[in-house]
N, C-alpha and C positions, 0 to 999 in steps of 0.2 A: 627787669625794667631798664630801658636803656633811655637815657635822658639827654636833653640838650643840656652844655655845661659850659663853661668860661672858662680860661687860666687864671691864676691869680693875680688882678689888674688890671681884672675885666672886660678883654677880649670874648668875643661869643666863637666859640666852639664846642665840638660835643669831647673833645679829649687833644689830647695834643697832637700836632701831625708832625711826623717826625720825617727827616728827610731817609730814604730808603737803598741800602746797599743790598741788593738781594741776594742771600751767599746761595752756594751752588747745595744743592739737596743732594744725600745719598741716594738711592735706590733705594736701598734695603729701609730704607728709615721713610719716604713717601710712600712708601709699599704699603707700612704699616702703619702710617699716622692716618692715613686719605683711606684706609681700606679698600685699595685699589691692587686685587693680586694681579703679580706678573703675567698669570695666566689670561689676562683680561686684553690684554693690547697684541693678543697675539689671534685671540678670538675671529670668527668673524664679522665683519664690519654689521650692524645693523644699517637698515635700508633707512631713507631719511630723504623727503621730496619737500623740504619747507625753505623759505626765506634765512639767510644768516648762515645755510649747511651747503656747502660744496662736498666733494668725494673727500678731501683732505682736512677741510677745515669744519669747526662750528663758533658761528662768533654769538659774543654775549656785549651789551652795552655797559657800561659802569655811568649812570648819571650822578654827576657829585657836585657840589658846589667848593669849588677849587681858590680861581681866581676872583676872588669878592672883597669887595673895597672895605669891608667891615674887618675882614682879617683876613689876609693872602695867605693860602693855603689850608683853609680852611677844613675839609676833609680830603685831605692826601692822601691821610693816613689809610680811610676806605678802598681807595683807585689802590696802593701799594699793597693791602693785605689781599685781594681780589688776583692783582698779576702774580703775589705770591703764589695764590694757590692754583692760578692757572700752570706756572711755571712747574711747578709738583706736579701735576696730574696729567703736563703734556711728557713730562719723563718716564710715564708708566703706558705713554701710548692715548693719552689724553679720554676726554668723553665722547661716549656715544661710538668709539673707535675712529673719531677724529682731533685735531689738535685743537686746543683753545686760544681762538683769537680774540685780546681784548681791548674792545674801541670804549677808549676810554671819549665822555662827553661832556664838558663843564658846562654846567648849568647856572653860574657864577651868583647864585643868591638873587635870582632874575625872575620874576615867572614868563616873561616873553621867552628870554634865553633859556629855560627849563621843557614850556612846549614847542619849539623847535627840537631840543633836544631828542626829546618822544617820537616827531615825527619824524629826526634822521634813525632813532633805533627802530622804528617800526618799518621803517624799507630795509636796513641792510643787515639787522639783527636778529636773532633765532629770538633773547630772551633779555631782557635786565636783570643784572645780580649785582645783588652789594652797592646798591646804590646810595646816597645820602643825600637828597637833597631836599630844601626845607620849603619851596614853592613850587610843591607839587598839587597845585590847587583844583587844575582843570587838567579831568584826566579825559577827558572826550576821545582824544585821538589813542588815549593807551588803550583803549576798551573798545574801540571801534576799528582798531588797527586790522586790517585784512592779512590774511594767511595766504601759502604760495597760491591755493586756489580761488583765491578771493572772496574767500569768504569772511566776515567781520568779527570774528571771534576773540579780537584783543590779541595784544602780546601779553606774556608772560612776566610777572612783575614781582621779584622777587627783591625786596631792598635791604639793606642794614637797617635803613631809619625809615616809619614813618612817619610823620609828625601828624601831617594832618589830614584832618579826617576824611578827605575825599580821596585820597590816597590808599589810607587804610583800608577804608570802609570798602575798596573798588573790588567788582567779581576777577578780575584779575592779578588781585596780590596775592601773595602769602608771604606774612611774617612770623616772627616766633613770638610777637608779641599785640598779638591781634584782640581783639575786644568785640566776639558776637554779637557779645548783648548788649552793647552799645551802640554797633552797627546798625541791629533791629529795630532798635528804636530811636533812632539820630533823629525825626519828625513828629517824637510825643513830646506831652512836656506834662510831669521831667521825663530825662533819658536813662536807663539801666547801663551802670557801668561796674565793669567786672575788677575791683582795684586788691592789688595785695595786702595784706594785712597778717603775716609773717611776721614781721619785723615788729610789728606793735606785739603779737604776742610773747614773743621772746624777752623784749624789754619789760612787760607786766610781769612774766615771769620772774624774773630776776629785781624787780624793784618794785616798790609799793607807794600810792597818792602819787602816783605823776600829773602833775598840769606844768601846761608852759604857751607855747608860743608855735608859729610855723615860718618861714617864707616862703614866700610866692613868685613862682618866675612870672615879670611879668613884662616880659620884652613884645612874646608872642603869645597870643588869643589859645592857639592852642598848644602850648606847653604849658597855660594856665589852664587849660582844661582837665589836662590830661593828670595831673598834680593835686586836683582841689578834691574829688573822689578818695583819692589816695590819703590825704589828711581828713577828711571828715570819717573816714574807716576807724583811724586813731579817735575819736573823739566819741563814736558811739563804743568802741571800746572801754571808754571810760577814763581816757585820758582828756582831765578838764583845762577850758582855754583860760589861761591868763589872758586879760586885756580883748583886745579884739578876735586874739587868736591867731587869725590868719595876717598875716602883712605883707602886701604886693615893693616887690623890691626889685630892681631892673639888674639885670647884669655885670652894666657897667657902671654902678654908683661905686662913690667912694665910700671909705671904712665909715668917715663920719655920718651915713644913711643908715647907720646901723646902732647908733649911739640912741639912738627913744626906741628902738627893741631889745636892744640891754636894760633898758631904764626899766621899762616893762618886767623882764626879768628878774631885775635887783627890786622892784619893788613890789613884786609878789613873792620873792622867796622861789622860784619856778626850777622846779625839779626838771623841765625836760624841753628841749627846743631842738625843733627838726629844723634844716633847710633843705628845703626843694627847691631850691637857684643852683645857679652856679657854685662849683668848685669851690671859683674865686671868691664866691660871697661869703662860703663855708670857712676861709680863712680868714677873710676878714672880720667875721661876725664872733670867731674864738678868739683873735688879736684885739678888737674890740671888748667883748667878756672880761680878760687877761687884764687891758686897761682899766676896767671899771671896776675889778676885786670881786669879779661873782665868781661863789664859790658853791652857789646851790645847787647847780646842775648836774643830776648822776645820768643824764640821757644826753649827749649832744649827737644826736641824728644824720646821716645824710643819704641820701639817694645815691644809686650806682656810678654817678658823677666823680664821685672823690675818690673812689676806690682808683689811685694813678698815683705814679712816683714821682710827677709836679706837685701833688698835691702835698705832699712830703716835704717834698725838697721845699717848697714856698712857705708853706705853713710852721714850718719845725719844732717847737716845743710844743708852740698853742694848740696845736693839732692833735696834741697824744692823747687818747682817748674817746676820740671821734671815733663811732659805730657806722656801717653800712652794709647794707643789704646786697646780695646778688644774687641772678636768677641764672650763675653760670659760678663753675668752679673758679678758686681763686687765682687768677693766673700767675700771676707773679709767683707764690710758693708751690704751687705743685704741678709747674708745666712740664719739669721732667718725667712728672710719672704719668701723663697722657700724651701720649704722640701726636697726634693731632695738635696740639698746642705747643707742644717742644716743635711741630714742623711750621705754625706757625711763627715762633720766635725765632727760628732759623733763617726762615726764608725774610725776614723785616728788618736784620740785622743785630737780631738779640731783644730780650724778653723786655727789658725799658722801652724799648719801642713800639710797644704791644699795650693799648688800650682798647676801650668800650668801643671806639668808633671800630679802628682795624678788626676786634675780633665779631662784632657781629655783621662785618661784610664776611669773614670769613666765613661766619655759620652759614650763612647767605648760600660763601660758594660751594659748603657742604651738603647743604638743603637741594641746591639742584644739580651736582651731581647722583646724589640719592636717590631723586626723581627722573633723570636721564636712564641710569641704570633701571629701574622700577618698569620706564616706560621699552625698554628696550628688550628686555626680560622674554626670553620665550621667542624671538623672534619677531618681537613689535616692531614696526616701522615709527620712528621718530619724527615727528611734529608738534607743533605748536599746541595740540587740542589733546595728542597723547600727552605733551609733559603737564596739561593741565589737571588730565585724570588722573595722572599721578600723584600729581599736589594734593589733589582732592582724599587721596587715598595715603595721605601721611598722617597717622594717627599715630605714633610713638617715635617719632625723631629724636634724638637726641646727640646730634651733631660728634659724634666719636666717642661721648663719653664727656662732652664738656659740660652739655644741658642732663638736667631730668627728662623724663619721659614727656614730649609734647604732643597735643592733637593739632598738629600744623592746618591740616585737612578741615578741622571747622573752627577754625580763627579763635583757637583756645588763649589764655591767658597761662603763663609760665604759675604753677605752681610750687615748683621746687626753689627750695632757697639755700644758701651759706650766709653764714653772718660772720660779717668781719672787723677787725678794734686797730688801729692804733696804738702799737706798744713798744714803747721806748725808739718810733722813728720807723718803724715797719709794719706795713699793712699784716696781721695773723687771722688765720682763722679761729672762731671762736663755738660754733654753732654750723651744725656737728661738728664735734669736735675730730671725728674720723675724716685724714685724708681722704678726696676721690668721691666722698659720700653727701646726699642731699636730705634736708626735710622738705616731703615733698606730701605732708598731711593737707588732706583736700581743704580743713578749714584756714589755710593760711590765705585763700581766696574768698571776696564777699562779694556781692553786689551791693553797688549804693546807688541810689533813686536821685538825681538832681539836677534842675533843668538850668541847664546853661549854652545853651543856645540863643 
């Protein structure tokens, strides 16, 4: 689950964007992180008559919301992990046996300036990878974008982020965190949402009579969406709500917006309080706690938001013992021992500079070279409609070994998990406890019914 998130002090971001020195890759080390053998750029050329492909090049779009009056720099971090791993994969002889060109296109938190965006990558771009942008509302022109032959089969849409649902839901995406049964039924009411529920069992696990509380992002419609599934999972689990339960909380409120959901807390005695906000609101709602002497909570909760070494560095004592979920290995401690994430942290300028937004554009740009190669295979001529049969035909991705097993191919939800704690100032794995390794038990996914449309 990759979430929208804040710094702490309530800037809206999905993770920090850090500014990018790209260090120089080995060979031998992109060879083996990118599973890209040497023998590959030596090969011969597959044939490729599409939009975005010359004899030397393949270009891909990066739409992101960069420059935005809300927080300059918004996702950089996206655009810099994306040229990363274009940068890698053009040292091995690039994709498709051409080089990767990447047009980067800021979409600046616009949705005028987002479908413009669409229609410059749909004339001069093969595909979008690793994109991030948060107003992608009207995808008309991504779905009716014409091919070199002109025919209207869409571009290729493969992002970091989608947020919302016309994005998601479009026959031309594929994410690693896509929702079928959502999709299927986005015009009933209610709607079937496919939410994780991991994390609540590991906490029942280990604790007994949880109730408490939740927040609620409530900046945008849909990252309240996409969040309220996810906490009502915990509740028919059998974790009961203190007070209202749910409480809608913006981003950028100050610490005191959090002082009557402590109150709540201390005045039920509340063993467990998740936040589904921001980062930022995660620290201030433990600095808040800290102030008010509760001492009852053995659950304080967060979404894959927190999981970052701002959250650390901002949060510092109050923070220790804060829980999180992820649907991807923990990068911070064990990128050395996957290569693909040691070549990510390489290429970003070291592993602090590596969070949720960079790495799932990276997955992004591993998802389509996976499907470039797939489509390429045997002597396939490369297009727009091959890399889509490709996509269609990703049912066990797992991005080098960073993800569990995914069904990319019919808009699966991540099943596998790591669980991680705050101990003594450092993000640890906790759940598995074996390095490299996932629970990836099919009940850690539910569907929950509820119409909020």
């Amino acid at each position: 689950m990759l979430h929208v998130v804040a710094r702490p002090g309530g800037t809206l971001r999905i993770a920090r964007a850090l500014p990018v020195a790209v260090a120089a890759l080995s060979v031998a080390l992109i060879g083996a992180a990118l599973s890209v053998p040497a023998a590959t750029a030596q090969a011969a050329k597959p044939k490729a008559a599409e939009i975005g492909i010359t004899e030397t090049q393949i270009r891909i779009a990066v739409i992101a919301d960069v420059d935005t009056p809300v927080q300059p720099g918004l996702f950089k971090a996206s655009v810099d992990a994306v040229q990363a791993w274009a940068k890698a994969v053009n040292q091995q002889g690039g994709v498709g046996g051409r080089k990767v060109v990447v047009d980067f296109i800021d979409s600046k938190l616009n949705p005028n300036a987002t479908r413009n965006a669409i229609i410059t990558a749909c004339s001069q771009d093969f595909a979008m990878v690793g994109g991030e942008a948060l107003f992608m509302s009207n995808v008309d022109d991504m779905v009716a974008c014409k091919d070199a032959a002109g025919n209207p089969i869409g571009i290729p849409d493969l992002p970091g982020l989608a947020l919302d649902n016309n994005e998601k839901c479009s026959p031309v995406t594929y994410i690693v965190n896509g929702d079928a049964s959502f999709c299927a039924t986005r015009t009933d009411h209610p709607q079937t949402y496919t939410a994780q529920q991991g994390d609540y069992l590991y906490y029942l696990k280990k604790n007994k009579d949880l109730h408490g509380i939740w927040t609620v992002p409530a900046d945008l419609a849909a990252t309240k969406n996409s969040e309220l599934p996810i906490f009502q999972a915990g509740v028919d689990l059998g974790i009961k709500k203190d007070g209202a339960g749910f409480y809608d909380i913006s981003a950028s409120s100050p610490q005191s917006a959090l002082t009557p959901f402590v109150q709540v807390i201390k005045s039920n005695g509340s063993t467990f309080a998740y936040n589904g906000s921001s980062a930022g609101i995660m620290v201030l709602f433990r600095r808040e706690a800290t102030l008010q002497g509760v001492d009852s909570v053995k659950v304080w909760a967060c979404n894959q938001g927190c999981y970052d070494t701002n959250f650390l560095q901002q949060g510092g004592s109050d923070v220790d013992g804060t829980q999180s979920v992820l649907t991807t290995l923990p990068f911070y401690s064990e990128y050395k021992q996957n290569p693909s994430l040691k070549a990510l942290a390489s290429g970003v300028g070291g592993i602090s500079n590596v969070n949720s937004s960079s790495l799932s554009s990276w997955i992004a740009s591993l998802l389509f070279q996976d499907a470039v190669g797939k489509a390429t295979a045997n002597g396939g001529t490369l297009t727009r409609q091959s890399l889509f049969d490709a996509l269609k035909a990703e049912h066990s991705f797992n991005a080098s070994g960073i993800m569990g097993p995914l069904d990319v191919g019919n808009h699966k939800q991540p099943a596998c998990i790591v669980m991680t704690q705050v101990k003594n100032g450092k993000w640890v794995r906790t759940y598995p406890t074996k390095a490299g390794t996932f629970d990836c038990n099919k009940n850690n996914l539910v569907q929950i019914k509820m119409d909020l449309s």
